[in-house]
Residue frames as qw, qx, qy, qz and C-alpha x, y, z in Angstrom:
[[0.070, 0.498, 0.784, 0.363, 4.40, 1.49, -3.14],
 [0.009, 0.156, 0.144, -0.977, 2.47, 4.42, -3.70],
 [0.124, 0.613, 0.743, 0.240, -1.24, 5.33, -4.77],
 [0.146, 0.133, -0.069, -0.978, -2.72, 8.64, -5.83],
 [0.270, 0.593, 0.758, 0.035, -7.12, 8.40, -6.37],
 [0.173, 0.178, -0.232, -0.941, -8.05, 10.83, -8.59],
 [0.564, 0.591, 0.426, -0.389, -11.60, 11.11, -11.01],
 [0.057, 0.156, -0.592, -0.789, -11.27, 10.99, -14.45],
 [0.460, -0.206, -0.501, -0.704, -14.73, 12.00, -16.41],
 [0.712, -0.344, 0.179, -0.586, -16.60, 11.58, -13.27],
 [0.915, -0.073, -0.352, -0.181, -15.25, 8.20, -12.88],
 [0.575, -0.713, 0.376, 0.140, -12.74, 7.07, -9.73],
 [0.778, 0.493, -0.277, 0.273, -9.14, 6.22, -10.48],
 [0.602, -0.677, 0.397, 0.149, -6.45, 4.73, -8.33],
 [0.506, 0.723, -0.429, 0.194, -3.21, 5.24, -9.81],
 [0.895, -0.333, 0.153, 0.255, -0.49, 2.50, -8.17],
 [0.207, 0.902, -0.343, 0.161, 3.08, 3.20, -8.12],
 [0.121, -0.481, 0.837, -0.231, 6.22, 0.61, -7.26],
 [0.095, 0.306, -0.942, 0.101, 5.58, -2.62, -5.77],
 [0.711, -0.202, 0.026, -0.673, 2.20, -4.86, -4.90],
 [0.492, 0.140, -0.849, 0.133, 3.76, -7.03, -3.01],
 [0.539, -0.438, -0.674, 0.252, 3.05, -9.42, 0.47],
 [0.322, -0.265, -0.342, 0.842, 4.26, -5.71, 2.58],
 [0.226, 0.064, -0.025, -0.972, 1.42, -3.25, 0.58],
 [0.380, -0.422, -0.680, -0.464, -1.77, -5.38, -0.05],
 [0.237, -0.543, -0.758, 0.273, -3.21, -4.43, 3.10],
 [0.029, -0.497, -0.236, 0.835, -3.13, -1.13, 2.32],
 [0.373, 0.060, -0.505, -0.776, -4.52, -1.52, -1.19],
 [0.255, -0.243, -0.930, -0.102, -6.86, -3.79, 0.37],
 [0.223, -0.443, -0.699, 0.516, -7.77, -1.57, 2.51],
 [0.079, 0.388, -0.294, -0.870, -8.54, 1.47, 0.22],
 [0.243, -0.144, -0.835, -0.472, -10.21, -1.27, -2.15],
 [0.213, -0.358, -0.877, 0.238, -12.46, -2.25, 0.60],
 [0.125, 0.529, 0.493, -0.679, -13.56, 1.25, 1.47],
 [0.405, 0.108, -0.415, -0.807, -14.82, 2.01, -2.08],
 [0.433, -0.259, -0.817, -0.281, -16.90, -1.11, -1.81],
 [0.143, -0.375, -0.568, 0.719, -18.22, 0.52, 1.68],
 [0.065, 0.444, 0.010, -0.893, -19.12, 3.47, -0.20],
 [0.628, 0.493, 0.587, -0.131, -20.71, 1.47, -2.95],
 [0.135, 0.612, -0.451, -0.635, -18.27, 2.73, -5.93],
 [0.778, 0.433, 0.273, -0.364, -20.12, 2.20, -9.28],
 [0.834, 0.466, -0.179, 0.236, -16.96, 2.15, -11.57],
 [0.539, -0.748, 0.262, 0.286, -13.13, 1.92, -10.83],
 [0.657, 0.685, -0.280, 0.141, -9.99, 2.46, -12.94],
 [0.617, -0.624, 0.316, 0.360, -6.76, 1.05, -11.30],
 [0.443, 0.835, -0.314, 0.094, -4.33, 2.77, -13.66],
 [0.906, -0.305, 0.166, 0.241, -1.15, 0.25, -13.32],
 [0.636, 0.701, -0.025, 0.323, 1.44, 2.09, -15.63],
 [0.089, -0.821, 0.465, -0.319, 3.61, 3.17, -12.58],
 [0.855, -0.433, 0.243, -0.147, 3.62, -0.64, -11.10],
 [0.163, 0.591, -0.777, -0.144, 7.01, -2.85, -11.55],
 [0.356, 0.198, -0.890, -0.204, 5.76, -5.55, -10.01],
 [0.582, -0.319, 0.122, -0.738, 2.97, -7.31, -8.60],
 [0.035, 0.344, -0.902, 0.258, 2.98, -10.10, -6.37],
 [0.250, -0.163, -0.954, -0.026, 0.07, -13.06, -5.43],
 [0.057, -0.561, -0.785, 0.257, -1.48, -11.33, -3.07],
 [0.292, 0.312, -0.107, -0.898, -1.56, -7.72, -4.88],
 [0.452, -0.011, -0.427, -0.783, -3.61, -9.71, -7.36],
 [0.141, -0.293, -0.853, 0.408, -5.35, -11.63, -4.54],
 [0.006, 0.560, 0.303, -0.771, -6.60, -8.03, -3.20],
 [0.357, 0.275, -0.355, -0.819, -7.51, -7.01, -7.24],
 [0.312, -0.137, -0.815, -0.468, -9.44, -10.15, -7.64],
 [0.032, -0.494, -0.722, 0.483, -11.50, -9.82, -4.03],
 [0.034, -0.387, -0.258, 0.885, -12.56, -6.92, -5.44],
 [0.222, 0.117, -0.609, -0.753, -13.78, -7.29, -8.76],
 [0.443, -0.303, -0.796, -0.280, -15.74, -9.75, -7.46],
 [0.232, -0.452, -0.622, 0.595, -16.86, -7.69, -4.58],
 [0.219, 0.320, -0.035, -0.921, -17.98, -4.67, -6.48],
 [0.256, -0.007, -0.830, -0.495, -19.55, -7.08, -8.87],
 [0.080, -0.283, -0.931, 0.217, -21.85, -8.14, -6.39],
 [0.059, 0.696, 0.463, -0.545, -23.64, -4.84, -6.50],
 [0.609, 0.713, 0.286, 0.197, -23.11, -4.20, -10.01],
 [0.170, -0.879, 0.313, 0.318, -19.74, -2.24, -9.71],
 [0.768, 0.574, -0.111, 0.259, -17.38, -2.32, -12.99],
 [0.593, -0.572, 0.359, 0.438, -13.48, -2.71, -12.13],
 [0.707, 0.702, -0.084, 0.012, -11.05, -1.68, -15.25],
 [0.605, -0.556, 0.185, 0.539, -7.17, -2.19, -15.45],
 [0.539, 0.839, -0.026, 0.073, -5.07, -0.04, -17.64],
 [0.107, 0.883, -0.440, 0.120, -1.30, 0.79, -18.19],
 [0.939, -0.091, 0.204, 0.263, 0.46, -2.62, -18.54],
 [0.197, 0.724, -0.538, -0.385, 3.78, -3.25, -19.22],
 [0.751, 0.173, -0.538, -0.342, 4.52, -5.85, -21.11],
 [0.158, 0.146, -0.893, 0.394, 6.17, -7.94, -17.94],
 [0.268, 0.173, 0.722, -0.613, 2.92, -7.23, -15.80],
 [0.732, 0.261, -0.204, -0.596, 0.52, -7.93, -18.73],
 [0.581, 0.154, -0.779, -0.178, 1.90, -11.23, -18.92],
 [0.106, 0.064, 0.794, -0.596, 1.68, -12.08, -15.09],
 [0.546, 0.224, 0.473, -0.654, -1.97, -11.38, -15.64],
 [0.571, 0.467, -0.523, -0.428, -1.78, -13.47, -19.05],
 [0.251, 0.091, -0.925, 0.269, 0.10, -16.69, -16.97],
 [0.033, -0.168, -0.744, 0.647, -2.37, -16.57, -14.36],
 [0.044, 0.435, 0.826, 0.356, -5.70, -15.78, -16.62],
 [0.058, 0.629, 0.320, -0.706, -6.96, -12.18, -14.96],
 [0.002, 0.343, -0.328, -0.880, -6.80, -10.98, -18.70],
 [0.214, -0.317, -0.827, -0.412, -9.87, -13.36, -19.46],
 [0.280, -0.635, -0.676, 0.248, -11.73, -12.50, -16.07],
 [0.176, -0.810, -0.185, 0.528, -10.97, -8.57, -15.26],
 [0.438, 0.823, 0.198, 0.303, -11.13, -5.87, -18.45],
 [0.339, -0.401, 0.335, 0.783, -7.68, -4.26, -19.31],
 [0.511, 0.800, 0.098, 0.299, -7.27, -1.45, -21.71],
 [0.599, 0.437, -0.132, 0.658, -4.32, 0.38, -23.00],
 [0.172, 0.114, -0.324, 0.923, -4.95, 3.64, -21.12],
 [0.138, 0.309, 0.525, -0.781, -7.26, 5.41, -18.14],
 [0.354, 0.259, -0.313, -0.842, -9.25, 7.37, -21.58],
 [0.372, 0.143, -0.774, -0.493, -10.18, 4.03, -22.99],
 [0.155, -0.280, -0.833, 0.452, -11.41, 2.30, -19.69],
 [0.101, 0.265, 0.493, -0.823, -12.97, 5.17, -19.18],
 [0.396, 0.271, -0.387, -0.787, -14.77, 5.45, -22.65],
 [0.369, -0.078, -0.916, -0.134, -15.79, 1.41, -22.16],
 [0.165, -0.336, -0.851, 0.368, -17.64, 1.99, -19.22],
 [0.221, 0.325, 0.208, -0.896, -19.04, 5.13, -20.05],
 [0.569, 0.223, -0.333, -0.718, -20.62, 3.52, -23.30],
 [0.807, -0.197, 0.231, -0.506, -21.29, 0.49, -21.47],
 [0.690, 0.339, -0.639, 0.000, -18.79, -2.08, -23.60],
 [0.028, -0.398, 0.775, -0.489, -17.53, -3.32, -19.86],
 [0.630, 0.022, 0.549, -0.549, -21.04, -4.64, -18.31],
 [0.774, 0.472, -0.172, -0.386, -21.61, -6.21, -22.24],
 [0.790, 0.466, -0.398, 0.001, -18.33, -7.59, -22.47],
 [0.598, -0.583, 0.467, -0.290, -16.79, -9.04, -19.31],
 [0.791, -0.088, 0.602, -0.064, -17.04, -12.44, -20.96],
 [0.800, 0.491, 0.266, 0.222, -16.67, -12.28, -24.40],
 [0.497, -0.703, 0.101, 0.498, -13.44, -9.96, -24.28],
 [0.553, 0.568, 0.384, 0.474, -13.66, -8.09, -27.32],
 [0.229, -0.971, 0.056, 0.024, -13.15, -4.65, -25.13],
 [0.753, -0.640, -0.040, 0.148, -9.55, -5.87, -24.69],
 [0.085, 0.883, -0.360, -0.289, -6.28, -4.28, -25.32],
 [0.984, 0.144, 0.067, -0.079, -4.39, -6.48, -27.54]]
């Protein structure tokens, strides 16, 4: 497993790569954890390099959402495939944590505010 954090349009982005399984969530947990140190206002975890993710990768993506949340921080996924869209389909993350297609679109939801609006009523979402 890899990660790369980049900005796009002034917003953060961690790009994953390979596996989020039982042997990397502490390091994406730990990486998560220090943005929420630092008090990051929006995040993009760009997932289009991932094969597969495992319980506790989305263990470590759901502490967080609801840790940035607590201080008003906005979490976005992007870049499903169709295997790891469904995992988060089986297991209901696609009702609770805003997916879009690509980084652009995330980035365009939170910049015009559709994320903080639509959390619950998932009309933001990639279909």
């Amino acid at each position: 497993m890899h990660l790369k954090e980049a900005t796009h349009r002034g917003i953060d982005v961690l790009a994953l790569q390979g596996d989020i399984d039982l042997q990397f969530a502490p390091a994406l947990r730990s990486v998560l954890q220090a943005k929420i140190n630092r008090g990051c206002t929006a995040l993009i975890v760009d997932m289009a390099q991932v094969s597969l993710i495992g319980s506790t990768g989305l263990a470590v993506l759901m502490e967080y959402f609801r840790d940035c949340g607590r201080y008003g921080g906005v979490l976005c996924l992007c870049g499903f495939s169709d295997g790891l869209k469904q995992i988060f389909q089986i297991v209901g993350l696609d009702r609770t944590i805003p997916m879009f297609a690509t980084v652009d679109e995330a980035a365009n939801a939170i910049r015009n505010g559709e994320v903080a609006r639509n959390v619950r009523d998932n009309s933001h979402k990639e279909s």
